[in-house]
N, C-alpha and C positions, 0 to 999 in steps of 0.2 A: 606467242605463247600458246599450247597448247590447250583444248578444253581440258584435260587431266590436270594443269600444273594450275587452270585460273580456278578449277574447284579447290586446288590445296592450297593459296592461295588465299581464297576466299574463309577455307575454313579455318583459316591461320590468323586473320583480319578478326573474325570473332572472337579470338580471345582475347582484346584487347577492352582497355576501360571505357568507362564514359566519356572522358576524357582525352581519349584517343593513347593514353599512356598504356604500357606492357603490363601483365601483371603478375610478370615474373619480373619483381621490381630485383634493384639490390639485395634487401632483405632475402627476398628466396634462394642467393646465390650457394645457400651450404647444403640447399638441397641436391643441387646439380653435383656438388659435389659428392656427396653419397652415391650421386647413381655413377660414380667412371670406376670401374676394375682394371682390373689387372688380368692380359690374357695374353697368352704366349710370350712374356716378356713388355707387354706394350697396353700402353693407357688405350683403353675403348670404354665406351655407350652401346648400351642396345637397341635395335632399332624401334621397341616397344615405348621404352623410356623418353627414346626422341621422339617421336610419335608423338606421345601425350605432354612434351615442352614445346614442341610446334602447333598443337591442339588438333592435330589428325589422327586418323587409323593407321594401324600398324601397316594393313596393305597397304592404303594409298601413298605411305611414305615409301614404300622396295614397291611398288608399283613405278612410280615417277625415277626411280634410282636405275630399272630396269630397262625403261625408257632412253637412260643416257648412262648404259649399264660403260661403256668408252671413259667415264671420267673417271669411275668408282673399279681403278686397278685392285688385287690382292691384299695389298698394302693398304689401301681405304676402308677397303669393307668386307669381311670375308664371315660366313659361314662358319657357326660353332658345331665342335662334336659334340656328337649326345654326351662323352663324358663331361666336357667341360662347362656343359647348359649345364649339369646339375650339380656340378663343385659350384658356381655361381650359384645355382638357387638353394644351396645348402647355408650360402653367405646373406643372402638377403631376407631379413626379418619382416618388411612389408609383406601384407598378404597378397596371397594371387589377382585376388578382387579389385584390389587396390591400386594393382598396378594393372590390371586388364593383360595379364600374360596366360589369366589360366584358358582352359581350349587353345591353346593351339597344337596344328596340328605337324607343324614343321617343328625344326632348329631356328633361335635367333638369328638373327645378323647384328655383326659389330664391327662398327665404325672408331677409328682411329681420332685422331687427330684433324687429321688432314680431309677426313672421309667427311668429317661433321662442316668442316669451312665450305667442301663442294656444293651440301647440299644445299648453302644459301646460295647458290649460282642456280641450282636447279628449283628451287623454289619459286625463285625469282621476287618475291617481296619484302621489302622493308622490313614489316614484321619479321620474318626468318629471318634478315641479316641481322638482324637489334639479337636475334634469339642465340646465333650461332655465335655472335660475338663475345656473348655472356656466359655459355656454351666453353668457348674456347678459353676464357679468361679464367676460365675453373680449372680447364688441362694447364693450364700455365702457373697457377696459383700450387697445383698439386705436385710439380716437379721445382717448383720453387721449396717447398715444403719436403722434399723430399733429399732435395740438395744438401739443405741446411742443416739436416739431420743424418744427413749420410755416417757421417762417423757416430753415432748413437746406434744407428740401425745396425753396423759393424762390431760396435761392442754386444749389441744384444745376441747377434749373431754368434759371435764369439764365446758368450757365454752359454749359449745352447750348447753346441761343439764339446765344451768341455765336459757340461752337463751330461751329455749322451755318452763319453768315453769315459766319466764315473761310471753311470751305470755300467757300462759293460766292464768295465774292470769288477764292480761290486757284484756283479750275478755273474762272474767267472769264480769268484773268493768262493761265493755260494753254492757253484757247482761242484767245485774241488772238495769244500766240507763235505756237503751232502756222499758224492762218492767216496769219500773216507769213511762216513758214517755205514755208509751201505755195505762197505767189504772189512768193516771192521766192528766184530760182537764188543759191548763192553763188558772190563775186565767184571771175574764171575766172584773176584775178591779186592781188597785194598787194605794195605795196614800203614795208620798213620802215625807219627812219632811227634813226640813233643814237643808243643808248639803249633803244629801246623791245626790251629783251633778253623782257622778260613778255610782251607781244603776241607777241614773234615765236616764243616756247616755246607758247602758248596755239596758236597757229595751227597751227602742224608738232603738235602733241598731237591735236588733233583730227582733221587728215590720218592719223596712226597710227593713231587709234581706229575709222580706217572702213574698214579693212582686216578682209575675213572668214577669209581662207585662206592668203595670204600679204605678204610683205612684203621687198623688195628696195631695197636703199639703196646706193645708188653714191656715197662719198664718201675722198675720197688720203687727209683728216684725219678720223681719229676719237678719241676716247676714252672714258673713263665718262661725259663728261657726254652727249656722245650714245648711252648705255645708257640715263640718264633718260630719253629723248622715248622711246626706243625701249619701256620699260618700262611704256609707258603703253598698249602692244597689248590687244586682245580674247585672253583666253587661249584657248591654243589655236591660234593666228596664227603661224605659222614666221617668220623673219628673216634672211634673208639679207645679209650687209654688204661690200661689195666697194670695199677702200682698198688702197692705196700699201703695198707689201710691209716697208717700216722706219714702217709704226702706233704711236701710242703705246699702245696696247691689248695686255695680254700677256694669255697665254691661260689665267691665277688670272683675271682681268677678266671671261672669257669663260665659263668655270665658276662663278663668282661670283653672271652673272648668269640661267645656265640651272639652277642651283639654287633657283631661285625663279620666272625665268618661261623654261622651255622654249618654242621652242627656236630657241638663237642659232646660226648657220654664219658665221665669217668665213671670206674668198676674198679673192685676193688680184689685181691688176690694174693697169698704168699707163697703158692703155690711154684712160683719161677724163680729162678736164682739168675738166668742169662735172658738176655734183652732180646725181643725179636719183632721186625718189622712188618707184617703182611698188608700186602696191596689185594686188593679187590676178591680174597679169599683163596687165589691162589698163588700167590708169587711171595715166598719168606726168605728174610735176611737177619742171619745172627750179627749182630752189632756187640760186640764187648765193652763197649762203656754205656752207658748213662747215655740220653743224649745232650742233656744238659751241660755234661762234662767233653762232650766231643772233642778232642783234639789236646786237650789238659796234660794227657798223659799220653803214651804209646797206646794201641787198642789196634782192633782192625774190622773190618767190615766184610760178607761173607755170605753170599746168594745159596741158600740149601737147594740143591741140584735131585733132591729126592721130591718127586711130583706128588706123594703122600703126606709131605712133611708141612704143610700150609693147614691142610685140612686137619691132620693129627693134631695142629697144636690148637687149634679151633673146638677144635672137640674134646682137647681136656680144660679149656676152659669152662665148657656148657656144665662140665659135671660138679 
């Protein structure tokens, strides 16, 4: 035996008990298991990790390996890449301190399977062999465990797979809208007929919802149901509602519904006969019904295309 191999050896003997027992008894075997990854395909340890189950330095362990570098082929022991040290240490939650990996100044080494049995041959002591056994008995527990679940791990698989080809089918759906959206203006009118009460609430909801700052509604008839459309605002969106001074809208109605979406202003006006929608001071749409009544009867809906005509009807309210 070499002076190198009776100091590892030696320092291997130290970690043993009072008693002369290991004290990596049974009990610690889940730990060993924590430490084996997965790396190119294949169960390995680091030689850090061995190291500190042997109770040696990380050199003295690839120092003595080096020594009888003939037994530790490709397939035993092989040198990580930088990418793959740090997918590994992205996985491992112990700290650097903890595990004495931090300063170094190389790549790990990782040993297989087969790489961890040699080293009780080069170790040379009982201690290592009890270690490497226990060692081994955890690579063999983890492909047992692996086995058993094989078809688990294939459903889980399987359900990722399918996972991934929703989404892409779902963010295809979503680019095809979107580019619909993008080459096509909406229409600058719509007239709705009798009956179609759901389109014509869909339509006027989304006119509310494109409002950033405010929102001004000139209608003689209102009541709660025109709170619903209105209810459908960006929070944060003021409301202005300008009807016929005998409203069916009392002002329990009005608190009712600024107790949940601030903030409602009714004003009062007979001054209009046709209903008209403005968003944020410039954007006005003639509506011909009530909104209340939307969809009850025929009517139709109708974006004023004159850039003056927001602000004109804004300013004969003021007077």
């Amino acid at each position: 035996m070499t002076e190198e191999e009776k100091g590892l050896s030696a320092s291997v003997i130290k970690t043993e008990g009072a008693s002369g027992g290991m004290l990596l008894a049974p009990s610690n075997e889940p730990v060993i298991r924590n430490l084996i990854y997965t790396v190119r395909g294949t169960q390995v340890m680091l030689d850090s990790d061995l190291a500190m189950l042997y109770g040696v330095e990380t050199k003295a362990l690839n120092q003595a390996v080096r020594r009888n570098i003939n037994r530790f082929p490709e397939r035993f022991r092989f040198h990580l890449t930088k990418e793959e040290s740090d997918s590994l240490r992205s996985q491992i939650v112990t700290s650097n301190a903890e595990n004495g990996r931090g300063g170094r100044r190389y790549m790990p080494y990782a040993f297989t399977e087969q790489g961890v049995a040699m080293l009780s041959a080069v170790l040379r002591s009982e201690t290592a062999i009890r270690v490497s056994v226990q060692i081994m008995d955890a690579f063999v527990e983890m492909r047992h465990f692996i086995a058993s679940n094989a078809a688990l791990f294939e459903q889980i698989r399987a359900v990722e797979l399918r996972q991934l080809q929703y989404q892409k089918t779902t963010d295809e759906r979503f680019e095809r809208v979107f580019d619909y959206m993008e080459t096509h203006e909406a229409p600058k009118q719509k007239v709705f007929f009798d009956g179609q009460i759901y389109d014509a609430f869909e339509l006027l909801v989304e006119l509310v919802q494109k409002a950033e700052r405010e929102i001004v509604l000139i209608d003689g008839y209102v009541d709660v149901g025109t709170l619903n459309i209105l209810a459908k605002k960006a929070p944060g969106v003021a409301v202005i509602v300008w009807t016929h001074p005998r409203t069916h809208l009392t002002q329990g109605d009005v608190d009712t519904f600024n107790a949940q979406y601030p903030q409602l202003e009714v004003r009062h006006s007979t001054a209009f006969h046709d209903r008209f929608l403005i968003l944020d001071g410039v954007e006005a749409y003639l509506v011909g019904a009530s909104l209340k009544d939307a969809g009850k009867k025929s009517f139709g809906i109708a974006r004023l295309e004159d850039e003056g005509a927001a602000n004109a009807i804004l300013t004969c309210l003021k007077q």
